[in-house]
N, C-alpha and C positions, 0 to 999 in steps of 0.2 A: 440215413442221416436226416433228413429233409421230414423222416414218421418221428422220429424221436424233438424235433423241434415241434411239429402238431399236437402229439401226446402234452408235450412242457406246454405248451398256449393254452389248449384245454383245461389242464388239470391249473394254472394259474388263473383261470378265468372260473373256475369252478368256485378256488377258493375265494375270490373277489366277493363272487353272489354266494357265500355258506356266510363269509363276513360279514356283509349288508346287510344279510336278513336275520344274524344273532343282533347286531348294532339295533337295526329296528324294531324287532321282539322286544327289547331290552333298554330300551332306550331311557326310558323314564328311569330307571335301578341306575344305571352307569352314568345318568345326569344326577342323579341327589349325592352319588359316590364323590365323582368331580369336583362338586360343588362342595363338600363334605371337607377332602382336603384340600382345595382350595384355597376354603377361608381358615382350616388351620396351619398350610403352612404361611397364610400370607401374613397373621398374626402374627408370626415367630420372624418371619422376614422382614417383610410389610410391603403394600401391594407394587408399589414400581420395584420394587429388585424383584419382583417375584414373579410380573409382569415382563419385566428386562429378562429372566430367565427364559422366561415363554418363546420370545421372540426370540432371541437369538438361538432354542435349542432350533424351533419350527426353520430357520435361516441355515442350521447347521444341517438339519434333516433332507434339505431341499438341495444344499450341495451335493451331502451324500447318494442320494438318489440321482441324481446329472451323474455322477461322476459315474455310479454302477451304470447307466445307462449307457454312459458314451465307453464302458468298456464294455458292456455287451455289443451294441455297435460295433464295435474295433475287430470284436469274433468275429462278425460277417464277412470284413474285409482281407483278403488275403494279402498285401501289402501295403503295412500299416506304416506312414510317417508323417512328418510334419509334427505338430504342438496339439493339444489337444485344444486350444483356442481355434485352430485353421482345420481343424476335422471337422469339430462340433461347435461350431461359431452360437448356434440357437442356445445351447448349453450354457454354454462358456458366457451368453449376457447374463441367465440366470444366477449363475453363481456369481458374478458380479456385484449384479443387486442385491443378492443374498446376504455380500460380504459387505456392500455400504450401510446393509439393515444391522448387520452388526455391530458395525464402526459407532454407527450412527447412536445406537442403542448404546453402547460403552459410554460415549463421549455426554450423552443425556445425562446417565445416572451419574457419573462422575459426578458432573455441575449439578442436579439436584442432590444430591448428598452435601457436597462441599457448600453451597449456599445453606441448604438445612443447617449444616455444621457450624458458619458464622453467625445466622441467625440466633440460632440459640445462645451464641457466645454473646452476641449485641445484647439479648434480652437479661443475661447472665449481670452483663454491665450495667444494664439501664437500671437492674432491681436490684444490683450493689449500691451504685449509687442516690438510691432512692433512698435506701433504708439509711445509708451516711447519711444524705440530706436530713430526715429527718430526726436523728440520732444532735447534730450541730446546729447553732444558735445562728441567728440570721446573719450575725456579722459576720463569724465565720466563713458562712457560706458567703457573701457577698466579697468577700476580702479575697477564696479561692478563685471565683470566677473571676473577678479582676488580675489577681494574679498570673492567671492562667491567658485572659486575653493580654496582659500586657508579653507575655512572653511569646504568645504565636505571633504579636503586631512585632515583635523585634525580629524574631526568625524571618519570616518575610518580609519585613524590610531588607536585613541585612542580603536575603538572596537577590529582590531588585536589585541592591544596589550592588552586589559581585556581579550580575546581567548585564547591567545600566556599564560597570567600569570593561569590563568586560568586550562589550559594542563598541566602547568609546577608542579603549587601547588599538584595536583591532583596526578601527577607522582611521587611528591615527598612523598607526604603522603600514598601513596600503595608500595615503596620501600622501608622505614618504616615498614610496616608493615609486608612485604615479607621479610622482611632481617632475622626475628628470623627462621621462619621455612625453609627457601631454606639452613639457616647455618645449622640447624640441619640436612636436610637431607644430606649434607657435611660431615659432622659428624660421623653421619651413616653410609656412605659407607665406609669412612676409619678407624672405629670400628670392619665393618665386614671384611676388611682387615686384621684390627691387628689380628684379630681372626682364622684368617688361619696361621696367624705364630706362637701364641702365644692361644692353643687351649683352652676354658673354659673364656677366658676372656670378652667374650661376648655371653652371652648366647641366646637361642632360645625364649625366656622368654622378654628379654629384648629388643631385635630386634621385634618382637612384638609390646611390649610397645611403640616403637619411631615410627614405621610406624603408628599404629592407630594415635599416637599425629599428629604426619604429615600432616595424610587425614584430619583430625578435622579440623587442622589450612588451608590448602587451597581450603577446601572445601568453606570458605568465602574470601581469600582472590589471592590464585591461581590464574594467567591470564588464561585465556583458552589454549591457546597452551601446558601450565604447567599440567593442569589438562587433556588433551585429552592425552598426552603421558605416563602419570602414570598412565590414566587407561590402558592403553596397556598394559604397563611396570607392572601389576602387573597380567593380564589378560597372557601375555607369561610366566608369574614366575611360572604356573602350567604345561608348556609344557619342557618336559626333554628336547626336542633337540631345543633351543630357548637361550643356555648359551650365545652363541656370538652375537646374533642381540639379546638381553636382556641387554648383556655389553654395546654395542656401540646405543641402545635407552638413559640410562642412563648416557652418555653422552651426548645427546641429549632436554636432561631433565638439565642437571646443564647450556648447552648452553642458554636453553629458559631462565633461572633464571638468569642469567646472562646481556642475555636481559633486561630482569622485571628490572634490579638493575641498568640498566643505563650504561651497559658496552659492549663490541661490543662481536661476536661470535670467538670462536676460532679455528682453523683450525682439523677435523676430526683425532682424535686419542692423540692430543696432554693434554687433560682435561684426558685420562685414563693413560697416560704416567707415570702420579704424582705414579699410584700404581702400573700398568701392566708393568714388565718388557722386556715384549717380544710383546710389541703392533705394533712394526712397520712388523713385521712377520707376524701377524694375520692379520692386513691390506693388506701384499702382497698377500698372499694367499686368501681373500675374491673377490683381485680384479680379 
């Protein structure tokens, strides 16, 4: 077994070097031949599909020969399993690459054919319309081109403005529907105010009950900036030393809302002024 695999190494190695040296004898005959058809069939093709042929046959060739490889290999082995990617991993990149040179090559000519393809159509148009141009009297043509811009400046308007109503409708049906819960949380905060003056009147119970309502309601309807700062805003309500940058987020939170509702921001301090009577102190000292 082991002479009949020597005899096959030899006699392939033989005809290697009987190849090489017709290739090189000959070389200059098989290169004008080459060349010969080549450029006739690149003529009848034309050079990139003919090139794109090349490549992808030399990428198909390159598979084929892995593949005969890795089942010669697989003869040596007497308990052959697994994929042939987990036998012959070196192989199996090969053809890999082989298969993206192909991909690759496909997807090229594609897009130069199909660009070739409009191009010629655009030039098709451009020396249609030339030859009209000069075929019609100047009014004509001045009256077309007008015509013509006034009719794209309508199309595009009329799309802004289905954009333009569009944004607006949209703004207005989520301010709607913000406007109950951003009130309540308005609400809420000067509940838990009255509640510092007026002790019992709102209880621990109750406050509660309106935050949960709250998160329910903006958890569908909330803008994101609304929801990013009340989860903060409820994330520092378990840190004791968080009272004043907890105050001035929560102004923060009625400013975003405020946004949401169509109305402009208002200057820092003056949304907590309504209950805080000593805000402008707490701002001097923060700063």
């Amino acid at each position: 077994m082991l002479r009949k695999q020597k005899v096959k190494k030899i006699c392939f190695i033989l005809f290697i070097l009987i190849l090489s040296c017709f290739l090189l004898k000959y070389r200059n005959i098989i290169s004008i031949i080459i060349s010969r058809y080549y450029f006739a069939v690149s003529l009848s093709l034309g050079k990139v599909l003919l090139n794109a042929i090349i490549i992808c046959s030399g990428s198909f060739l390159s598979i084929l020969v892995c593949w005969i490889a890795g089942k010669y290999r697989d003869k040596k082995i007497i308990n052959v399993g697994g994929s042939f990617s987990d036998r012959h991993p070196r192989l199996n990149m090969i053809v890999g690459l082989a298969l993206v040179v192909i991909i690759g090559t496909i997807c090229f000519v594609v897009a130069y054919y199909t660009f070739l393809y409009l191009g010629r159509k655009i030039n098709a148009l451009v020396d249609w319309v030339s030859n009209m141009a000069s075929k019609m009297d100047a009014v004509v043509i001045v009256a077309f081109i007008t015509g013509t811009v006034s009719i794209v400046g309508v199309i595009i308007s009329s799309i802004v403005a289905k954009i333009i109503d569009y944004r607006k409708s949209r703004q207005d049906y989520l301010a709607r529907k913000r406007e109950i819960p951003y009130g309540e949380f308005v609400e809420m905060i000067y509940k838990i105010q009255q509640n510092i003056k007026n002790s019992g009147s709102y209880t621990e119970e109750m406050m509660l009950d309106d935050l949960s309502r709250f998160s329910r309601q903006i958890t569908l309807w909330g803008s994101s900036k609304v929801v990013q700062k009340w989860v903060k805003f409820r994330e520092n309500g378990t840190k004791p030393d968080a009272g004043t940058a907890n105050l001035f987020l929560m102004e923060e939170i009625m400013n975003e809302m405020r946004k949401d509702l169509g109305l402009k921001k208002v200057k820092k301090g003056n949304l907590l002024a309504f209950f805080v009577n000593d805000i402008k102190k707490v701002l001097k000292v923060k700063k």
